[in-house]
Backbone atoms as SQL, in Angstrom:
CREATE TABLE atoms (id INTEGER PRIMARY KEY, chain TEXT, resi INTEGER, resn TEXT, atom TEXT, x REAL, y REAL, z REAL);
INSERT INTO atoms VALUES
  (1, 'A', 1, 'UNK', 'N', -115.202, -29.423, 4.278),
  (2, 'A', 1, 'UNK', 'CA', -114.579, -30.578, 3.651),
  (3, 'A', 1, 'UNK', 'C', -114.682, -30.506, 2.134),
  (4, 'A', 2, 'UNK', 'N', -115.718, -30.169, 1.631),
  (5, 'A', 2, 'UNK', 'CA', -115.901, -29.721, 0.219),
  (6, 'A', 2, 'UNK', 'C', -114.428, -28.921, -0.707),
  (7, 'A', 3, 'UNK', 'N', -113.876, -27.899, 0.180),
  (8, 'A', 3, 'UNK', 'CA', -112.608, -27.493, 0.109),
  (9, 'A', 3, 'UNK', 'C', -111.601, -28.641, -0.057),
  (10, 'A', 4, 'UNK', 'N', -111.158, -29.651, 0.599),
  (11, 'A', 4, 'UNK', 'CA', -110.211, -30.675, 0.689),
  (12, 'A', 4, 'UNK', 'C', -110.532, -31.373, -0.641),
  (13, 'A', 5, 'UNK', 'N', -111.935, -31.299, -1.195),
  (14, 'A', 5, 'UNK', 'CA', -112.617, -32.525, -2.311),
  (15, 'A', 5, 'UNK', 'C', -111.800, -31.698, -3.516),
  (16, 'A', 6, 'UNK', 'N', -112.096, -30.394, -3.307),
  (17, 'A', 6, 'UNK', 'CA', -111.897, -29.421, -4.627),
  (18, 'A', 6, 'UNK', 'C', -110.411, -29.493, -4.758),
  (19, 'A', 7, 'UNK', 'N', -109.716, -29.406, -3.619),
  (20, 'A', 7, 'UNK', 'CA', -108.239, -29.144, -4.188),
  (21, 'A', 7, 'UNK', 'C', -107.380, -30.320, -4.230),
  (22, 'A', 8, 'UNK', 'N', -107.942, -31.281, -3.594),
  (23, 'A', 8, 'UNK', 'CA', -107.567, -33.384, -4.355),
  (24, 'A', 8, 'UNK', 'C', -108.085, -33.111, -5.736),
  (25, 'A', 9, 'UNK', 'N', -109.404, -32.441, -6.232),
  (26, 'A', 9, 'UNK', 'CA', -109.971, -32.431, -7.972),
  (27, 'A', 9, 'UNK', 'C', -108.808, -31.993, -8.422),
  (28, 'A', 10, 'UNK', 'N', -108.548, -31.207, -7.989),
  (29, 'A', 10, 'UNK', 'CA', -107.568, -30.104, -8.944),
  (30, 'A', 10, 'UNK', 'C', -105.583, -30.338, -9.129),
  (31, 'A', 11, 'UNK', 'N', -105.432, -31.136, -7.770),
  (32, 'A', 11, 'UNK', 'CA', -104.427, -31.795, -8.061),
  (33, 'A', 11, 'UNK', 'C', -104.376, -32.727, -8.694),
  (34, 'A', 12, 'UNK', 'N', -104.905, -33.688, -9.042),
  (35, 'A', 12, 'UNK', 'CA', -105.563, -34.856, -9.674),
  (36, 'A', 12, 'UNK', 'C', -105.173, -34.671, -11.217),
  (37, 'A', 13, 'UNK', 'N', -106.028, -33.531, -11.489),
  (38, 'A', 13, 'UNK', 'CA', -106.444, -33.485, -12.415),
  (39, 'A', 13, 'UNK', 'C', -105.051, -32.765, -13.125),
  (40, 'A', 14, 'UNK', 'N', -104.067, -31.877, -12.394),
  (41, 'A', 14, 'UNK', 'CA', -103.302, -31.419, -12.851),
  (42, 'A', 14, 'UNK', 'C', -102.326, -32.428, -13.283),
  (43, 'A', 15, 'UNK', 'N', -101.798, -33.468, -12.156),
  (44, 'A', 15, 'UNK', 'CA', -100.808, -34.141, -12.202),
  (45, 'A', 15, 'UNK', 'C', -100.902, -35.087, -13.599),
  (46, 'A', 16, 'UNK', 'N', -102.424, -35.330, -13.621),
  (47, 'A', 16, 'UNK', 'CA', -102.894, -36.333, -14.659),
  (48, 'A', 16, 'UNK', 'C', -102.706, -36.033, -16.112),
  (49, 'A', 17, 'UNK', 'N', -102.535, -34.306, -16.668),
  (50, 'A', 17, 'UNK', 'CA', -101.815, -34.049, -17.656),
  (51, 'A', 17, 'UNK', 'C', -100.877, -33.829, -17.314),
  (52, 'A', 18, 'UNK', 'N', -100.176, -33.713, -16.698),
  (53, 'A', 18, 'UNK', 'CA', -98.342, -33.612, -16.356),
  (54, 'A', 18, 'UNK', 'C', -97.912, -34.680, -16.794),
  (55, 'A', 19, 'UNK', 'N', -98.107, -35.661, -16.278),
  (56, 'A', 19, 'UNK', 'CA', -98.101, -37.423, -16.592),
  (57, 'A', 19, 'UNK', 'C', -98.174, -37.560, -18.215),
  (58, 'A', 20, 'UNK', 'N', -99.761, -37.553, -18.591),
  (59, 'A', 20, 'UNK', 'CA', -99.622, -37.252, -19.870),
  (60, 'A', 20, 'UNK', 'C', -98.543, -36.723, -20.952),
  (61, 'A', 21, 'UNK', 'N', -98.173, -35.643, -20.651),
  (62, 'A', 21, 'UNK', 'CA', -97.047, -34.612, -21.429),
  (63, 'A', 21, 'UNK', 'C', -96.013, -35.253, -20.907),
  (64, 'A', 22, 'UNK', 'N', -95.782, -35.859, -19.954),
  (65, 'A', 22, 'UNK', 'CA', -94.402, -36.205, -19.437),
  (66, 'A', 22, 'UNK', 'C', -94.023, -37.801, -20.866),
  (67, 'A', 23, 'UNK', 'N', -95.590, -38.311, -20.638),
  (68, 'A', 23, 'UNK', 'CA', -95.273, -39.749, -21.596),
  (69, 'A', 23, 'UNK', 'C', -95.214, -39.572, -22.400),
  (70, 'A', 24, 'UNK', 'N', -96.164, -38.963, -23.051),
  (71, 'A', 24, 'UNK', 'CA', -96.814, -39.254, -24.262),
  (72, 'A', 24, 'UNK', 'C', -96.044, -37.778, -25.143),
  (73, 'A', 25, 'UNK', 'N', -95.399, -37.265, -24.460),
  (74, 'A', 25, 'UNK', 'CA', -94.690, -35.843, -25.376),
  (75, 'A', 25, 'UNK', 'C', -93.123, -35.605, -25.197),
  (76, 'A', 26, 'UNK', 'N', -92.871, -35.373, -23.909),
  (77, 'A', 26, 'UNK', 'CA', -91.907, -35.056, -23.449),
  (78, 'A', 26, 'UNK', 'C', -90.466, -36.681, -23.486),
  (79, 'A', 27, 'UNK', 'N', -91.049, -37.415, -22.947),
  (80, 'A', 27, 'UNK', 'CA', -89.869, -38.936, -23.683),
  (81, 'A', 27, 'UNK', 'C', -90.151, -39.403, -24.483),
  (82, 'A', 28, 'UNK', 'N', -90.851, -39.135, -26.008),
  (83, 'A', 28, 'UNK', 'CA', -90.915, -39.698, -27.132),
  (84, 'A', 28, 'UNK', 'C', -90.054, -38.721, -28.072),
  (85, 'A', 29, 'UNK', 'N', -89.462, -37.259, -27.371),
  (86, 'A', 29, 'UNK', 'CA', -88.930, -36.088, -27.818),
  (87, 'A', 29, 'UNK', 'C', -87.314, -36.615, -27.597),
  (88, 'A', 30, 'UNK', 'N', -87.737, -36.871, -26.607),
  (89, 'A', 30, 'UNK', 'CA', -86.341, -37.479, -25.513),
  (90, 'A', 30, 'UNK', 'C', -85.378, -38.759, -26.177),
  (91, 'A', 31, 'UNK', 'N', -86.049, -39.654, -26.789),
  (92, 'A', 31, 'UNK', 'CA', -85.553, -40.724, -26.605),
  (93, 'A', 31, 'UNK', 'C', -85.451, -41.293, -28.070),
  (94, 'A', 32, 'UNK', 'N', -86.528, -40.460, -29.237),
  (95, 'A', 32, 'UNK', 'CA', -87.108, -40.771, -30.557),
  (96, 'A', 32, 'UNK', 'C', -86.053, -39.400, -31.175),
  (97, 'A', 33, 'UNK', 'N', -86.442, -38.395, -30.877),
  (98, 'A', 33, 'UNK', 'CA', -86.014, -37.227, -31.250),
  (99, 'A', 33, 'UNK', 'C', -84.515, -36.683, -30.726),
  (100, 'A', 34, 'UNK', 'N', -84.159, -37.253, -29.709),
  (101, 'A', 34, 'UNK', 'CA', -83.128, -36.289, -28.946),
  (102, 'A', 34, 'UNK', 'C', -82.510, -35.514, -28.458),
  (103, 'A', 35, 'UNK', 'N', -83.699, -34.969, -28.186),
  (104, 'A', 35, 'UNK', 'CA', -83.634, -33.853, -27.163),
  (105, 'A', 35, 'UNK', 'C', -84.362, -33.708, -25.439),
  (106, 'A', 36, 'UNK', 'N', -83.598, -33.601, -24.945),
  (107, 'A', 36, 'UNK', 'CA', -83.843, -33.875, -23.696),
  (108, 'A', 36, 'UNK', 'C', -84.400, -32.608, -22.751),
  (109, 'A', 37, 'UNK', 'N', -84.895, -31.466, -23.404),
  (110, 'A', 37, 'UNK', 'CA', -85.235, -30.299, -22.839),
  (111, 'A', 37, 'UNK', 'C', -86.372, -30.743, -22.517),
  (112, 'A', 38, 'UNK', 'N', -87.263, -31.223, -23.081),
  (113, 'A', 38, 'UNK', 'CA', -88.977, -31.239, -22.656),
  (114, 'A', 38, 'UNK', 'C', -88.966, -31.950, -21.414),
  (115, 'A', 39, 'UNK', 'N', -87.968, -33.322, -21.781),
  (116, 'A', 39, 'UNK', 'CA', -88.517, -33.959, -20.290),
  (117, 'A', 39, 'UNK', 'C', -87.537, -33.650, -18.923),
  (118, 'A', 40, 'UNK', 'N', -86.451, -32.821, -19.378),
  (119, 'A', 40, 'UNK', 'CA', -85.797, -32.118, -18.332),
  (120, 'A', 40, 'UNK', 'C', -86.593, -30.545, -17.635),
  (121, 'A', 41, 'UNK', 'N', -87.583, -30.747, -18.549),
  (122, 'A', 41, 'UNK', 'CA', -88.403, -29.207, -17.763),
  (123, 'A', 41, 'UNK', 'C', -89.673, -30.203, -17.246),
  (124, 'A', 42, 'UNK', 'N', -90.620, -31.243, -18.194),
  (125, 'A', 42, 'UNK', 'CA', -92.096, -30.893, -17.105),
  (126, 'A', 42, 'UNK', 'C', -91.419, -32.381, -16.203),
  (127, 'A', 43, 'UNK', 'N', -90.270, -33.031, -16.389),
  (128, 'A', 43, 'UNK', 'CA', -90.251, -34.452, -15.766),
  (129, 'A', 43, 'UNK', 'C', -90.349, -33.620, -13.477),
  (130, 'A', 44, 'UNK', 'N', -88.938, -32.485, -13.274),
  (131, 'A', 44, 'UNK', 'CA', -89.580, -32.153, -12.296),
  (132, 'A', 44, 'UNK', 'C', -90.564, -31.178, -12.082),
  (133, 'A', 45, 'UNK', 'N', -91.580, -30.750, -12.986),
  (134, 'A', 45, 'UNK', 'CA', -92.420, -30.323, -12.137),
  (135, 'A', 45, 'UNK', 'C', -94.033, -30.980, -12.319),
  (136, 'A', 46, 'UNK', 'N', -93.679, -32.234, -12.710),
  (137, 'A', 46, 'UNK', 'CA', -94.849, -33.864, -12.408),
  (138, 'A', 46, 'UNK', 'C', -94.158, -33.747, -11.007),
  (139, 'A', 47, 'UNK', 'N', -92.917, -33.684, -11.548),
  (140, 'A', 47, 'UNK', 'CA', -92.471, -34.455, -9.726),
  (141, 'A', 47, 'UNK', 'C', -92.450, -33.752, -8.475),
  (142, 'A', 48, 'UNK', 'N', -92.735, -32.364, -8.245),
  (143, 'A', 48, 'UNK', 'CA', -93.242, -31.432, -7.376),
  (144, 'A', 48, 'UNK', 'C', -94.842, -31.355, -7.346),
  (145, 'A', 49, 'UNK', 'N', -95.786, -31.422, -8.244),
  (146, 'A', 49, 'UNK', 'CA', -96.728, -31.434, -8.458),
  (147, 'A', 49, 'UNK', 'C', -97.115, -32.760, -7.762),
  (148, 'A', 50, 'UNK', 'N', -96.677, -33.820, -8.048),
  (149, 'A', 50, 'UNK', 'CA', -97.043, -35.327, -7.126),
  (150, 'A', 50, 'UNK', 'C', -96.902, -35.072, -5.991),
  (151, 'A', 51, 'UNK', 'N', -95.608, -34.799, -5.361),
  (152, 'A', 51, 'UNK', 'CA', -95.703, -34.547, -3.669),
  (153, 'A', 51, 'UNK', 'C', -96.948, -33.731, -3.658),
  (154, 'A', 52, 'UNK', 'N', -97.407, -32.043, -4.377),
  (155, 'A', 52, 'UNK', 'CA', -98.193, -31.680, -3.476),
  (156, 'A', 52, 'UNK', 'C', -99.483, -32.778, -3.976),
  (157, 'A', 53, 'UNK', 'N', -99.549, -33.219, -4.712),
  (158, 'A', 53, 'UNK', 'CA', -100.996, -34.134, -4.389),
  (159, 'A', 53, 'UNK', 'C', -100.733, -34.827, -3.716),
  (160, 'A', 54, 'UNK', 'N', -100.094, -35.629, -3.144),
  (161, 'A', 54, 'UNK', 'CA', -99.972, -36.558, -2.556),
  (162, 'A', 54, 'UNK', 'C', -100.173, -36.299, -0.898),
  (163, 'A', 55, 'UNK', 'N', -99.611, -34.531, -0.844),
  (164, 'A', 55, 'UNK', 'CA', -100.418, -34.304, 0.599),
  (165, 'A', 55, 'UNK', 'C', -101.839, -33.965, 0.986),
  (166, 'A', 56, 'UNK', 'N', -102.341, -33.562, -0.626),
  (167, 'A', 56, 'UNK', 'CA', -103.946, -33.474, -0.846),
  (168, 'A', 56, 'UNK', 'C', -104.582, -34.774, -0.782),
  (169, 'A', 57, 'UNK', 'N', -104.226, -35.687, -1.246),
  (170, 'A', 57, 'UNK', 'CA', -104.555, -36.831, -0.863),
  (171, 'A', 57, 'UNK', 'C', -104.605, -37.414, 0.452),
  (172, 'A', 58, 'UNK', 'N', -103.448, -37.140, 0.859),
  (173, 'A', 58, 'UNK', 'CA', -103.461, -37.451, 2.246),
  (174, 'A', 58, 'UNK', 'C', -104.353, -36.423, 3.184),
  (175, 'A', 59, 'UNK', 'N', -104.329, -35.228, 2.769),
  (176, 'A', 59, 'UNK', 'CA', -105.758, -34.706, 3.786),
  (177, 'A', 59, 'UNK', 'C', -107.344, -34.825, 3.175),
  (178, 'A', 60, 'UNK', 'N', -106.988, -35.878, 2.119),
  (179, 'A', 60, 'UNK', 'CA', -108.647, -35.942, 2.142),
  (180, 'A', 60, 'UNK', 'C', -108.992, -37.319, 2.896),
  (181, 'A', 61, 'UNK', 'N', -107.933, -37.854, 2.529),
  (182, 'A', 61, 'UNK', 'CA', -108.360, -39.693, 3.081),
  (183, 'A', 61, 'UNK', 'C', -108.372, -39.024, 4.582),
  (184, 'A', 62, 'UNK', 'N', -107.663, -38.520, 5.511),
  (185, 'A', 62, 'UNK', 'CA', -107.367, -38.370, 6.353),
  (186, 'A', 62, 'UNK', 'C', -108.667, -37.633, 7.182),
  (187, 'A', 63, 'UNK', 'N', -109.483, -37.022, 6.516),
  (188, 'A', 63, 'UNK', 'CA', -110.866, -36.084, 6.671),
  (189, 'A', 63, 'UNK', 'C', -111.747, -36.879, 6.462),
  (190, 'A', 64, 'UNK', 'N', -112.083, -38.261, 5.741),
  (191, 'A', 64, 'UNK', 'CA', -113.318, -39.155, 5.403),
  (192, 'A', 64, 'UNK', 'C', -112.901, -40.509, 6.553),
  (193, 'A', 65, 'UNK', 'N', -111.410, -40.534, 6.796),
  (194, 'A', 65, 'UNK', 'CA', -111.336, -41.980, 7.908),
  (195, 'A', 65, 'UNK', 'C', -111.506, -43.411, 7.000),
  (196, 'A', 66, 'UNK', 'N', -111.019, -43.109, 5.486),
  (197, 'A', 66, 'UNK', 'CA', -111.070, -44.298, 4.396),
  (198, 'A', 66, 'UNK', 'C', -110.065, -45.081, 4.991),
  (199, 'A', 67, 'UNK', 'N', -110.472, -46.210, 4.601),
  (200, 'A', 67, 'UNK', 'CA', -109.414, -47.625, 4.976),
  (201, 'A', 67, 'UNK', 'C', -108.300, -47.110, 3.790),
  (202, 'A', 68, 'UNK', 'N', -106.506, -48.350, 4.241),
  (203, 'A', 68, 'UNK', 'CA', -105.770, -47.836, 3.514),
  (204, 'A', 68, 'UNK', 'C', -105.985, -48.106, 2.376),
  (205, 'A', 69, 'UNK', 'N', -106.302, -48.740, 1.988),
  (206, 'A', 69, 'UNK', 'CA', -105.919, -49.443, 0.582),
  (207, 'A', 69, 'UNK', 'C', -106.830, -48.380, -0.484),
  (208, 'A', 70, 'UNK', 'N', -107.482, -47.539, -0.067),
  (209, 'A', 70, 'UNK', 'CA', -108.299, -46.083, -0.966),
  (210, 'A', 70, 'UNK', 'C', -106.940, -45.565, -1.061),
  (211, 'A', 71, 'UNK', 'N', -106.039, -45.030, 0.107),
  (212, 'A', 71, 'UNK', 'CA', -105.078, -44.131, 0.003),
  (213, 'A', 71, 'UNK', 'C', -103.628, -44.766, -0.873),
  (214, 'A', 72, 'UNK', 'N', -103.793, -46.110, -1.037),
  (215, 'A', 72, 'UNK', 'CA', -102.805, -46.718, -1.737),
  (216, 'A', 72, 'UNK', 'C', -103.548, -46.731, -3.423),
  (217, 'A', 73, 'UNK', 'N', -104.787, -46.480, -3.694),
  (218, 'A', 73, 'UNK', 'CA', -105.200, -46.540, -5.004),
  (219, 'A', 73, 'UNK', 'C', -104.764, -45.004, -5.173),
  (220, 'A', 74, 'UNK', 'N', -105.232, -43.908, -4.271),
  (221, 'A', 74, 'UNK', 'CA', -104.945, -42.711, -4.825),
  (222, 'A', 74, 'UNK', 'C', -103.613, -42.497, -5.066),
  (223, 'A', 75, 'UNK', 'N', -102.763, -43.007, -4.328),
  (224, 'A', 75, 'UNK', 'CA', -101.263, -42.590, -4.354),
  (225, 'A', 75, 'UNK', 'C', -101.073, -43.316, -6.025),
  (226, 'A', 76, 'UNK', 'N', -101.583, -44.237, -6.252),
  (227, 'A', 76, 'UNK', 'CA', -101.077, -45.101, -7.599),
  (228, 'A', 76, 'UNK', 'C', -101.318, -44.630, -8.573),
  (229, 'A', 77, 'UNK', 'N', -102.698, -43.953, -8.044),
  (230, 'A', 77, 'UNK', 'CA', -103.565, -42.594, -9.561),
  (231, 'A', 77, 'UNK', 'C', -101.853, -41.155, -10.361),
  (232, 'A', 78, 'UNK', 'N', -101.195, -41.237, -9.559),
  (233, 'A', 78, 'UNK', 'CA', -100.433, -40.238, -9.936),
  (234, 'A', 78, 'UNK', 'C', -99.214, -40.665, -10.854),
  (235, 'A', 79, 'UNK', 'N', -99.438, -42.017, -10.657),
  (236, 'A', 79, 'UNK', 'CA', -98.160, -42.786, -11.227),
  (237, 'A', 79, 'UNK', 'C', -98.307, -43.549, -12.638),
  (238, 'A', 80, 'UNK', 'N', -99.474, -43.772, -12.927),
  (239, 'A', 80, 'UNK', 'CA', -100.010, -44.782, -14.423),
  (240, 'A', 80, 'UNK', 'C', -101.294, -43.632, -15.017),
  (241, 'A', 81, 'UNK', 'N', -100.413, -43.104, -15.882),
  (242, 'A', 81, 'UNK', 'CA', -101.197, -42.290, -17.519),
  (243, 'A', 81, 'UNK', 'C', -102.120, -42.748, -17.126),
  (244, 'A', 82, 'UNK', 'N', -103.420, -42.142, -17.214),
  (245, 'A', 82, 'UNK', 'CA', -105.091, -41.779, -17.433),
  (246, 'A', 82, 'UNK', 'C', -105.653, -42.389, -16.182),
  (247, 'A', 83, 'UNK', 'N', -104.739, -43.265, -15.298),
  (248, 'A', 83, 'UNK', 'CA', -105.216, -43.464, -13.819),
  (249, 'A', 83, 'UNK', 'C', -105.811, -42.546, -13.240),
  (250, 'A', 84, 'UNK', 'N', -105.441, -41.362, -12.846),
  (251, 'A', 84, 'UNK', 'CA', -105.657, -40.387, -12.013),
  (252, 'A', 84, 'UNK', 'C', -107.035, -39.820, -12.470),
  (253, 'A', 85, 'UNK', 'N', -107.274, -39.636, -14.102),
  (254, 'A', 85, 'UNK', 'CA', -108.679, -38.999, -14.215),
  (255, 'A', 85, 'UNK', 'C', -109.888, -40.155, -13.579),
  (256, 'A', 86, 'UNK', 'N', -109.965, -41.292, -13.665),
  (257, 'A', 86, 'UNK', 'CA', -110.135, -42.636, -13.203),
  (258, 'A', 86, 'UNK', 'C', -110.873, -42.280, -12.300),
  (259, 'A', 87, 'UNK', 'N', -109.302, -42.251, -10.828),
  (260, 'A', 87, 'UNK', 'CA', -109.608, -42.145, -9.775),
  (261, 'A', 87, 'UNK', 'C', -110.233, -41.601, -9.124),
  (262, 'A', 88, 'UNK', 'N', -109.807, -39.955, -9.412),
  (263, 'A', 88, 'UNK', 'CA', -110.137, -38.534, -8.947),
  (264, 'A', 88, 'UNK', 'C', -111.813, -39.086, -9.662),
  (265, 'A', 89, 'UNK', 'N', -112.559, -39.097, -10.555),
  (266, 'A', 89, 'UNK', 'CA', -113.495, -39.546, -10.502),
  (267, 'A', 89, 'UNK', 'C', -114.448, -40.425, -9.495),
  (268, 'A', 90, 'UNK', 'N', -113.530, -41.454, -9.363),
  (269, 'A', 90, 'UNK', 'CA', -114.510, -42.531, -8.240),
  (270, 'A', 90, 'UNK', 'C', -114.387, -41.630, -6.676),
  (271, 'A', 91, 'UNK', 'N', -113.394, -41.176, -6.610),
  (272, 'A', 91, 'UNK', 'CA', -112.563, -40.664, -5.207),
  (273, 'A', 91, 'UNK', 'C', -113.649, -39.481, -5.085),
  (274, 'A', 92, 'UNK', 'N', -113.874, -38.735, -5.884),
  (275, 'A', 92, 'UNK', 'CA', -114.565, -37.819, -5.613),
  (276, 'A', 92, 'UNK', 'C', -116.037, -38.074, -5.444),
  (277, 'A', 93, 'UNK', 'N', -116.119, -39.154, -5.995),
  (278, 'A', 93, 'UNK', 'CA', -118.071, -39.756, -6.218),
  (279, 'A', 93, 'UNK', 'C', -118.469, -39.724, -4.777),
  (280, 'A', 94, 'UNK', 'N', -116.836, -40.576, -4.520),
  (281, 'A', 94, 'UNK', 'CA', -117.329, -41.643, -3.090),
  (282, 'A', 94, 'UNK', 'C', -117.579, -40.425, -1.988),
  (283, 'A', 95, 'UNK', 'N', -116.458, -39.277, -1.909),
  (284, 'A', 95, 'UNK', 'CA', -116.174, -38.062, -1.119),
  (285, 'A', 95, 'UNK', 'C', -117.594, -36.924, -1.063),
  (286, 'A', 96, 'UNK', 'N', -118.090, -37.098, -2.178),
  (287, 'A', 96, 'UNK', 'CA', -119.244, -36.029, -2.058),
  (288, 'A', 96, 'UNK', 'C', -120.692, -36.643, -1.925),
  (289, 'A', 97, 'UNK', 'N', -120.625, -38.095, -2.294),
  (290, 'A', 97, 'UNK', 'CA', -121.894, -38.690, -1.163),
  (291, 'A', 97, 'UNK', 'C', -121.634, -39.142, -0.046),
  (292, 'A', 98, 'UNK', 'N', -120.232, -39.157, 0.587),
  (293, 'A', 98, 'UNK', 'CA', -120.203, -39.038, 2.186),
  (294, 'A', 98, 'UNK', 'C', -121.054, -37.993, 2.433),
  (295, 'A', 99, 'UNK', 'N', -120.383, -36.395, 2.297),
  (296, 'A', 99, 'UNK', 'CA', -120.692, -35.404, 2.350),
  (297, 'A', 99, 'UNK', 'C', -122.390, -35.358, 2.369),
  (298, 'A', 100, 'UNK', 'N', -122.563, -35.869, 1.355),
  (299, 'A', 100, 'UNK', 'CA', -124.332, -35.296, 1.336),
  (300, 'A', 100, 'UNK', 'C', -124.851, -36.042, 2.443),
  (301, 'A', 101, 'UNK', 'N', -124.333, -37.269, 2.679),
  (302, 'A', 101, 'UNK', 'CA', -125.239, -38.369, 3.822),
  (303, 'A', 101, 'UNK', 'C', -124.757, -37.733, 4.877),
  (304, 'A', 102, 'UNK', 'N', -123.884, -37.471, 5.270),
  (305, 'A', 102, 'UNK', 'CA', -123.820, -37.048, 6.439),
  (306, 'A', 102, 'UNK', 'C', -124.571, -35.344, 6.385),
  (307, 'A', 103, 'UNK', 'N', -124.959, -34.433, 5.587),
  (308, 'A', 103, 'UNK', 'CA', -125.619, -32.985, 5.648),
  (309, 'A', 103, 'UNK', 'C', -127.095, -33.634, 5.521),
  (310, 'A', 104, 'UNK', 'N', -127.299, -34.673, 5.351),
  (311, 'A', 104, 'UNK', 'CA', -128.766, -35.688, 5.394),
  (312, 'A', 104, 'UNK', 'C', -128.777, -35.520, 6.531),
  (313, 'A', 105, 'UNK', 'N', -128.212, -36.263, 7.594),
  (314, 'A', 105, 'UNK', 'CA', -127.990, -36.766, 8.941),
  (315, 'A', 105, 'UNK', 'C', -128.369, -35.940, 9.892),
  (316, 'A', 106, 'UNK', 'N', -127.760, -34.795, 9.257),
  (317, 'A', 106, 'UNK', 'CA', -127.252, -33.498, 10.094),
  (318, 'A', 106, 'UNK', 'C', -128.577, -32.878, 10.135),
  (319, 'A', 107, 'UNK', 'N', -129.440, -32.968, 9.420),
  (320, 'A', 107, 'UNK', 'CA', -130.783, -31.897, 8.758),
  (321, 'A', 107, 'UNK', 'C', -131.932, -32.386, 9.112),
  (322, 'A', 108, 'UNK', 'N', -131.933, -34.171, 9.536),
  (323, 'A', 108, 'UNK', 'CA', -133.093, -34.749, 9.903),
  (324, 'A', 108, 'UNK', 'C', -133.188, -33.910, 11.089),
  (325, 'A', 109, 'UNK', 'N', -134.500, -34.325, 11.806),
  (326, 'A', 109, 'UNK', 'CA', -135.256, -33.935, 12.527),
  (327, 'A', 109, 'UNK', 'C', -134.731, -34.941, 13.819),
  (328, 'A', 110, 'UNK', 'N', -134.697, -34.732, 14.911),
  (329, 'A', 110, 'UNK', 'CA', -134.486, -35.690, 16.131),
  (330, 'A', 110, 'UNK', 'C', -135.758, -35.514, 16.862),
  (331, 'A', 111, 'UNK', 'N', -136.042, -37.300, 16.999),
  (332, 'A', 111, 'UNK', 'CA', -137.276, -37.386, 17.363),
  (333, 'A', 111, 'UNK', 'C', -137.251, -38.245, 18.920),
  (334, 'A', 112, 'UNK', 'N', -137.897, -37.523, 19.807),
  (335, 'A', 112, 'UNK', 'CA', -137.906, -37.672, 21.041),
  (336, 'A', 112, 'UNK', 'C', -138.469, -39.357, 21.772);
């Protein structure tokens, strides 16, 4: 499961400067400047990059058994500038002390 944590980090984290460059670079070029190349190149590939997080997301919620409304914050992380570093933060906190409590669980001793 550690695998599923790492590659939600890494989508996360990608989409979250995509987003970035998409706002804060690419339509201020667009709309201030006039030129529409920047956000005609990274606008789809935020937007290929979101689907695949969004199925990383969905196999991590889907691997921990989180109620929806986690999988409706993560889906929202991809959509609002500096959300996603946020999230992928708490998301991952919450994901890798499952992990340890349950390799706790797993390691105690069973007593007769």
């Amino acid at each position: 499961m550690e695998a599923a944590v790492t590659r939600y980090r890494a989508l996360a984290f990608t989409v979250g400067v995509m987003l970035l460059l998409l706002v804060f670079v690419a339509m201020p070029i667009r709309y201030i400047g006039g030129n529409a190349t920047p956000s005609g190149i990274i606008s789809p590939i935020h937007g290929i990059l979101y689907i695949v997080y969004l199925v990383m997301a969905y196999d991590l919620w889907r691997r921990f058994s989180w109620p929806l409304p986690r999988m409706a914050l993560m889906v929202t992380a991809g959509l609002i500038p500096f959300l996603a570093f946020y999230i992928e933060h708490k998301i991952v906190g919450a994901a890798r002390a499952e992990l340890a409590a349950g390799n706790e669980a797993a390691s105690a001793p069973v007593q007769a």
